[in-house]
C-alpha positions as CSV (number, residue, x, y, z in Angstrom):
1,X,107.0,83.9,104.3
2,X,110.5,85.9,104.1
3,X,110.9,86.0,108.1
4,X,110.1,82.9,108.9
5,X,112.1,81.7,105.8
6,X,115.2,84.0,107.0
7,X,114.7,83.2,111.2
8,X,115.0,79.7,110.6
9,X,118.4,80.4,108.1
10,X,119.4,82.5,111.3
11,X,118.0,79.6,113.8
12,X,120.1,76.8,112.0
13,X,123.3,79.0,111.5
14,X,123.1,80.0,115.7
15,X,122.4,76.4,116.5
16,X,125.2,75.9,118.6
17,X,124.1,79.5,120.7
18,X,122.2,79.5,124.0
19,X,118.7,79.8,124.1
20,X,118.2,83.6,125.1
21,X,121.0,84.4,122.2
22,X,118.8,82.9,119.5
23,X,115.3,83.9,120.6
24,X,116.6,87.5,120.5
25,X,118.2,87.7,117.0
26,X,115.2,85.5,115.6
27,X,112.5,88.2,117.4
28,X,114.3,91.1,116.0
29,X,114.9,89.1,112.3
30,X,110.8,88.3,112.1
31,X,109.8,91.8,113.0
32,X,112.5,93.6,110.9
33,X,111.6,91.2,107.9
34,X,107.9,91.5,108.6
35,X,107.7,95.1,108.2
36,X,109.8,95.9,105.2
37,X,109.3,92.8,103.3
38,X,106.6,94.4,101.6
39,X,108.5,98.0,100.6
40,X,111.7,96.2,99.5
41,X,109.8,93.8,97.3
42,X,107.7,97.1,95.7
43,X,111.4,99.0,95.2
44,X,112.0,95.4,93.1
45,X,109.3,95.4,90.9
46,X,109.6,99.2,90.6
47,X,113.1,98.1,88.7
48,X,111.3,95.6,86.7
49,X,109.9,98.4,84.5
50,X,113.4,100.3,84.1
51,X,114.3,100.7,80.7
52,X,117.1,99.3,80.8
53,X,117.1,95.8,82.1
54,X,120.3,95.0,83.0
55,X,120.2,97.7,85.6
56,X,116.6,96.8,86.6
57,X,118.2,93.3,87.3
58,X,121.0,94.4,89.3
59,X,118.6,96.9,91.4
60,X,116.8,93.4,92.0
61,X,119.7,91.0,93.0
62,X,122.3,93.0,94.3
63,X,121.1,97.0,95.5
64,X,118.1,96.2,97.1
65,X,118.9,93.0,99.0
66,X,122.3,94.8,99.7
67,X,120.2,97.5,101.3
68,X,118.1,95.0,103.1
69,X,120.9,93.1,104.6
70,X,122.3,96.0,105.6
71,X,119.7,97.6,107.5
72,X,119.0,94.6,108.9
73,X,122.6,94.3,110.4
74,X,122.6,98.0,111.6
75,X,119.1,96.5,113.2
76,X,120.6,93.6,115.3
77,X,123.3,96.1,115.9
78,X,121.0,98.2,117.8
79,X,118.7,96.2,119.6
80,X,120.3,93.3,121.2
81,X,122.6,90.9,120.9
82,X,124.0,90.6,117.2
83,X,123.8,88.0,115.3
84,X,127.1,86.0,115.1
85,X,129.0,86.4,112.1
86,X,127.7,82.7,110.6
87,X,124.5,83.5,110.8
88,X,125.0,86.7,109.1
89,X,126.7,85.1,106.3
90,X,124.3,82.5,106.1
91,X,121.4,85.1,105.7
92,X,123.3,87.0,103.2
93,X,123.8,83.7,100.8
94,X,119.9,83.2,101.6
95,X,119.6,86.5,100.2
96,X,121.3,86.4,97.3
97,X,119.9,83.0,96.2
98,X,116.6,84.5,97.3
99,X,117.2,87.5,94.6
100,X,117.7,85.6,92.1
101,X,114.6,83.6,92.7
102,X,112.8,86.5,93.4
103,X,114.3,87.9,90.0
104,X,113.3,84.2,88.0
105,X,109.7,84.7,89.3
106,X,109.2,88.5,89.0
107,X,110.3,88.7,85.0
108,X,107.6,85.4,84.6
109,X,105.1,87.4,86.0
110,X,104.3,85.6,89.7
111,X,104.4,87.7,92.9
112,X,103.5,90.9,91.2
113,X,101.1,93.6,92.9
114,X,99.1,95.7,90.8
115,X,97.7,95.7,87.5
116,X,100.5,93.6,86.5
117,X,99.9,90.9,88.9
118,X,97.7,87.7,89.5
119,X,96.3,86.3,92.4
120,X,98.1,85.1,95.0
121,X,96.8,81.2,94.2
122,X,97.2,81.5,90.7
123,X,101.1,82.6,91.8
124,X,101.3,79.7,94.4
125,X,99.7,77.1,91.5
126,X,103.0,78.6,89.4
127,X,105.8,78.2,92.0
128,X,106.8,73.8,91.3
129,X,107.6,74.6,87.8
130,X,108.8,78.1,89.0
131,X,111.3,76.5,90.9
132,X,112.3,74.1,88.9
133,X,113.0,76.5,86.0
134,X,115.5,78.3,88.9
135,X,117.3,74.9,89.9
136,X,117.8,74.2,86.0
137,X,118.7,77.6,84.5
138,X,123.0,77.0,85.7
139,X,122.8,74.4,83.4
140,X,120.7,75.2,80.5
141,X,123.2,78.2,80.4
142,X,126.5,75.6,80.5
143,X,124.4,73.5,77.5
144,X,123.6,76.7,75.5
145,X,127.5,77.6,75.9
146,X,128.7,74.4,75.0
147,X,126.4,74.2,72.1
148,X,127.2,77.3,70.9
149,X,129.2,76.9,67.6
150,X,133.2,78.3,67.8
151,X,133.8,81.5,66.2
152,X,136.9,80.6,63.4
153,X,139.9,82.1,64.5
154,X,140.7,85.0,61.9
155,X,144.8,84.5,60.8
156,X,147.5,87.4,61.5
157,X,147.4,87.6,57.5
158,X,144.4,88.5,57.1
159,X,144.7,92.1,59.2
């Protein structure tokens, strides 16, 4: 699901390429993605069981992807024609959006392998309200802080 979700980010951000450009950076972005999908998603539920989980979470949304991306640059890099800088930025916000998706679903327990995880229907059956939850969360978090009573302001006396 990641390459074709990331060739057609790529696809739509080289629209205005030729032909031969596009087919090139797409091939090497669905083989890339194809084979390391699987060990970059295992290093992110590796962090999920950190002790601490504000590191585990940045593991998951920011080291991880970063490595990804940047592998994946050095990739295009290497074997053909490179991606054009728009299509590079548009993966990246793909990425980073996709982190923190991946991050919303991991810590609910859907796309986990293991002894910790479910089948893959049962995590399919999850994903609506999965992603639902995602698009809401910005603002559940503006409502919680808007809700959240004002601390009184202590007066210079009183230190």
């Amino acid at each position: 699901m990641s390459a074709t979700v990331r060739s057609l980010v790529y696809l739509a951000a080289m629209a205005r390429s030729g032909p031969h450009g596009r087919f090139a950076v797409i091939a090497v972005e669905m083989a890339y993605v194809t084979l390391t999908a699987g060990v970059y998603a295992g290093m992110q539920q590796r962090a999920l069981s950190l002790r601490s989980r504000p590191l585990g979470n940045v593991i998951i949304v920011i080291a991880v992807p970063g490595l990804a991306q940047f592998l994946d640059w050095l990739i295009h890099r290497a074997v053909g024609p490179a991606a054009p800088t728009r299509a590079i930025l548009a993966a990246g916000v793909f990425t980073v959006v996709s982190a923190l998706f991946h991050l919303h679903v991991m810590r609910c327990g859907v796309f986990l392998t293991g002894h910790t995880g479910r089948s893959l229907a049962d995590d399919f059956r999850r994903i609506p309200r999965l992603i639902l939850d995602f698009a809401l969360t910005p603002s559940a978090l503006l409502l919680a802080l808007a809700a959240r009573p004002s601390r009184p302001v202590e007066s210079e006396g009183a230190l």
